[in-house]
Residue, then its C-alpha position, 0 to 999 in steps of 0.5 A: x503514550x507519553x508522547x501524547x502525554x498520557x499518565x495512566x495506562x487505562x486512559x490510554x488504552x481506551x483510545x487504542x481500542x477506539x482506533x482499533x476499532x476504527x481500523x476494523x470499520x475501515x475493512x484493514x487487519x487491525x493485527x497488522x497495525x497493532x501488534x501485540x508485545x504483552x510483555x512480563x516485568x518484576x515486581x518486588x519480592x520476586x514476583x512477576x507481572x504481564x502487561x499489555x503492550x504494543x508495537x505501532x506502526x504508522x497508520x495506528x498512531x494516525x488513528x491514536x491521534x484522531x481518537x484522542x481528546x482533542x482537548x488535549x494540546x498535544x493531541x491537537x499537535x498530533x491530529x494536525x501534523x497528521x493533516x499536514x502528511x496527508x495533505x503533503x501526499x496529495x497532489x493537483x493536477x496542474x502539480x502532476x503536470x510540471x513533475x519530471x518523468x522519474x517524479x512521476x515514476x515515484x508517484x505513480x509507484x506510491x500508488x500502486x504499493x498502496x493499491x497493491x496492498x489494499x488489493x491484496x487483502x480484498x483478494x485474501x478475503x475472496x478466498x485467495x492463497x497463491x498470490x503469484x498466481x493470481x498477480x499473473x492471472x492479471x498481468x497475462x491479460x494486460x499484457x497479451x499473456x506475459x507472466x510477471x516473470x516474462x516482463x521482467x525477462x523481457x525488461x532484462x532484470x536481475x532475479x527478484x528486481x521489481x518488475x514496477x520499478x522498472x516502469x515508465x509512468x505511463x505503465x504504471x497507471x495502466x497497472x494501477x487502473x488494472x488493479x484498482x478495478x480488479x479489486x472494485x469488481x471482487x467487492x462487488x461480485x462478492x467473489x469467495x474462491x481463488x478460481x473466482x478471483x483469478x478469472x476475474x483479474x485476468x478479464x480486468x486485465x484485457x478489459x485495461x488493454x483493450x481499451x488502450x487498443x481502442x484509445x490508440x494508445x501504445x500496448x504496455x509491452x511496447x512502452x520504453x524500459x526507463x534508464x534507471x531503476x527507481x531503486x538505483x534513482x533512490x540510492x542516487x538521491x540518497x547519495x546526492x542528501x549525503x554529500 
């Protein structure tokens, strides 16, 4: 509210709620991005008094900006350095092609968080309760019936190591393709039942591995374990920035 210089509350809480409502539309949580911190002050005389307030994340101050009034400056500043982020997340096709392997890795590990994300609030919605078995549900038809944990056996990781970090770019788009498509197919089978939601990412994921057997291409389990973890290669760049 002050950074976008708004004197008065009641002015502010219109956009928040315009947003909000924006976040509803676009089929997101809005209690994930808005959280609630109503919050009790004193007053003089000893009297008390609960005021609404808000802890933000991201996304929602996106969309506090892109309902703003434009008219305003800063609002303005806002909606623009927004536009700028987004822009600076895009990516060509001729840029994706000079980017190293572990750029890519980043990348395509950026896609996948977000696809995750967004699969796993369709699949919440279809009824689903057991997450770990449904993720395995998909991965065991991609990978020849290999759970989560049997990859990352394989792959020779530590407990609780992300078995996608540990992925090659190229496997990395054969998961997302899985999960992009697992969640397009709940949408539009209008699937309501954990069973439902299983069957449907286990058959998406023989679908992505068939294909790939058809296109010649080499089966996920086949692909090259990279040399470093995407986490030990942040923990280095991070270093490198330090020294």
């Amino acid at each position: 509210m002050k950074v976008l210089e708004y004197t008065n509350w009641q002015n502010f809480e219109k956009i928040v709620c315009k947003a909000r409502i924006s976040c509803q539309n676009s089929d997101i949580s809005e209690f994930d991005h808005f959280t609630d911190v109503s919050k009790t002050i004193k007053m003089p005389k000893g009297a008390e008094k609960t005021i609404i307030d808000y802890k933000l994340t991201r996304y929602a101050c996106y969309l506090i900006a892109q309902n703003g009034d434009s008219r305003k400056k800063v609002i303005a500043l806002a909606q623009t350095y927004f536009a700028i982020q987004t822009r600076k997340q895009e990516i060509s096709e001729k840029e994706y092609s000079l980017l190293t392997e572990d750029e890519k890795r980043f990348y395509q590990r950026n896609l996948t968080k977000k696809g995750n994300y967004s699969l796993n609030q369709t699949a919440k919605k279809s009824g689903v309760k057991n997450f770990d078995k449904f993720h395995n549900a998909g991965y065991k038809g991609l990978y020849n019936g290999e759970t989560a944990d049997d990859i990352a056996k394989r792959k020779g990781l530590r407990y609780r190591e992300d078995i996608l970090d540990n992925m090659g770019s190229d496997e990395l788009i054969a998961n997302l393709f899985r999960i992009s498509q697992t969640e397009q197919k709940l949408k539009r089978d209008n699937v309501d039942t954990e069973k439902e939601a299983c069957i449907a990412h286990n058959k998406i994921g023989k679908i992505v591995r068939k294909a790939i057997k058809e296109m010649g291409g080499t089966m996920p389990e086949d692909l090259p374990k990279p040399d470093k973890s995407l986490k030990q290669l942040e923990k280095e760049n991070n270093k490198t920035l330090k020294e």
